[in-house]
N, C-alpha and C positions, 0 to 999 in steps of 0.2 A: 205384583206390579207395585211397586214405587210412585207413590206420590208427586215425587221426583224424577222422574223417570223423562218428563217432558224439558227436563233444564240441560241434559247432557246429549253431549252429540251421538247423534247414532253410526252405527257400523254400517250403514245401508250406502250402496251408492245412487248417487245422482246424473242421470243421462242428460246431456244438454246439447241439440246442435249449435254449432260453432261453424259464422258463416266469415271467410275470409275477403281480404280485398280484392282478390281475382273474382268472387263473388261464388268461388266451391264451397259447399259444405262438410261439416264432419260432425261425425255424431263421436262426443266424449264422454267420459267420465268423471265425477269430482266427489270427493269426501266433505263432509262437513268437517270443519278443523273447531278445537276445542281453543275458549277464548284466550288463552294462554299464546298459543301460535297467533292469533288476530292481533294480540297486542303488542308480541316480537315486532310486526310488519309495522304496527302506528310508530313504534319508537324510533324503529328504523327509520320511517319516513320523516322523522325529525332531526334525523343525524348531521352533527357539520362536515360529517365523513362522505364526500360527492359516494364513494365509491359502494359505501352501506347504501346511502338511500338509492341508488342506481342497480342496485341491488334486492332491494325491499321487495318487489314487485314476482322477480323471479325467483326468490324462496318461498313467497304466498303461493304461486302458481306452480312450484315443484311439489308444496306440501300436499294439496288438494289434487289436483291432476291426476288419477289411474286407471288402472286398467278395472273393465268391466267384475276384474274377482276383489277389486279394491288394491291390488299389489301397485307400485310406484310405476308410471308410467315416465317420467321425466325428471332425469336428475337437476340439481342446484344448477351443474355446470352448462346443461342444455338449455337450461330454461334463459339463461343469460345468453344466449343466443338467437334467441327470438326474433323475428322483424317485428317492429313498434306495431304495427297494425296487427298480428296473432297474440300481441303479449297482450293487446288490450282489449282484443276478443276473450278471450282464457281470463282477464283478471275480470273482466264481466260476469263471466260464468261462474267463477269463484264466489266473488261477491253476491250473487244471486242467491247459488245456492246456500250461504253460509250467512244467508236473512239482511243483507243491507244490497241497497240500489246503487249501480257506478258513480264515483264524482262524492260518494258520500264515506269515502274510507278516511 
């Protein structure tokens, strides 16, 4: 075991219920994503491009988002579909599990 071993992200997934505005739950999955993909999403969200930063949100949330075996549960193009109240349940979850509190991306 690597010294290091605690700086990289693990292949483990993360189970998090996700509770919606109808007020249902759903138990998901999310990957830890490596700071590389976190920081794609910061720059994004600095973009003068409306449609990148409009966008920033639902590539974070396609990256991390899977299925219980860790395989891709939601593509780029779904996740930009989203109603604003699941995008910002999921980008909670992300953010959780990928060590920062919402409001602080």
């Amino acid at each position: 075991m690597s010294k290091y071993e605690a700086f990289f992200v693990s292949a483990q997934v993360h189970e998090r219920k996700i509770t919606l505005a109808d007020g249902s739950e759903h138990s998901l999955f999310f990957k830890e994503l490596p700071a590389s993909i976190y920081r794609k999403f910061q720059i994004a969200e600095q973009s003068d491009d409306e449609d990148v930063r409009a966008g920033s949100m639902a590539k974070l949330i396609s990256s991390s988002l899977c299925e219980e075996d860790g395989s891709e549960a939601m593509t780029y193009e779904q996740a930009l579909k989203l109603k604003a109240s699941a995008a910002n349940a999921l980008l909670d979850a992300v953010l959780e599990v990928n060590g920062r509190k919402s409001g602080n991306a």
